[in-house]
N, C-alpha and C positions, 0 to 999 in steps of 0.2 A: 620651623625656623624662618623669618624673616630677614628679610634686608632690604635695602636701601635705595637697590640699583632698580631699575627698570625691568620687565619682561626681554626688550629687544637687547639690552645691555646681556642678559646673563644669557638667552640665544645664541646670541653674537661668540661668545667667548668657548658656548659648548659648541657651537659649530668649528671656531678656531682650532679650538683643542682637537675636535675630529680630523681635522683637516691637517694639523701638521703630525699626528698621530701616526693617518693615513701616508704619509709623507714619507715618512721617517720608515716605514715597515715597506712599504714600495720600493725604496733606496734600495735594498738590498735584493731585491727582483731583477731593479733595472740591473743593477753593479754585474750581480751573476751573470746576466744577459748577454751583457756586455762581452764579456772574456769566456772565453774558450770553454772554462771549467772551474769546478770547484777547487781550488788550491788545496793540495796533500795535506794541508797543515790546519787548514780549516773543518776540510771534510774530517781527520779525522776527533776535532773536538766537537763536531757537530752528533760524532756518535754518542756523547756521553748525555747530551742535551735530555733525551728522554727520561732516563733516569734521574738524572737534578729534577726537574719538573716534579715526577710522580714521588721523590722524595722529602720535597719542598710540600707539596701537597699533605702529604701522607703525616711526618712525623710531628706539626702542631698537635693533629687530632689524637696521637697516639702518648707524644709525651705531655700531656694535659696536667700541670700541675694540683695535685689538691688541696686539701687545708693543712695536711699532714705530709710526711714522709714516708711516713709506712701507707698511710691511703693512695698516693699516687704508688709505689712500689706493687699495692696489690692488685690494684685496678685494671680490669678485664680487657681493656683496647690494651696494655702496656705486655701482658702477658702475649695476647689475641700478636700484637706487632712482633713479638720475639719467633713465634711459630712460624709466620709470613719470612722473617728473615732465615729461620732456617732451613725452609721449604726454597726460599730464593737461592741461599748458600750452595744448597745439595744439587738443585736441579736446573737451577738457567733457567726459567722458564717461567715468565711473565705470566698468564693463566694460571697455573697451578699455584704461583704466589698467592695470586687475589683469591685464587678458590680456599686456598686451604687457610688463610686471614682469616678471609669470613665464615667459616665454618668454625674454626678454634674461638671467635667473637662470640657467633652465635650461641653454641653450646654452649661457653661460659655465661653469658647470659642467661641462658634456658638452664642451667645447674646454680647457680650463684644467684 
């Protein structure tokens, strides 16, 4: 892809964007710093943070649409993700989720 602008011009712009990036994620270092503690209210939405993330992650790759209805319904990550879920359901327990994913993946892979 081409354009228009110069070398120093588009430098300039990804250093900007670093820069107020860095900025902006720092703010929230200083702020905490700042004050005594993490406020009750924060801290506890801060707990859920991990889980958004690893589920934000996760369910693109899992609900992957296919050409059909029935080919996404049969498809082996959509299976492989329900197992994960209810290995997650039963046990609390981060590890044993991803282990037992990737092994209901695997298998159906290596069977299918």
């Amino acid at each position: 892809m081409t354009t228009t602008y110069g070398p120093l011009a588009v430098w300039a712009v990804v250093l900007l964007v670093g820069l107020l990036t860095f900025c902006i994620r720092y703010s929230f270092i200083y702020l905490f710093d700042r004050i005594d503690g993490v406020p009750p209210r924060a801290e506890s939405a801060l707990r859920y943070v991990p889980a958004a993330v690893l589920a934000a992650l996760v369910a693109p790759a899992v609900v992957d649409p296919g050409p059909t209805v029935a080919a996404t319904l049969v498809d082996d990550r959509l299976a492989a993700g329900a197992v994960a879920a209810a290995v997650a359901w039963y046990t609390e327990d981060v590890l044993a989720t991803i282990g037992a994913g990737m092994m209901a993946l695997w298998t159906m892979g290596a069977v299918l």
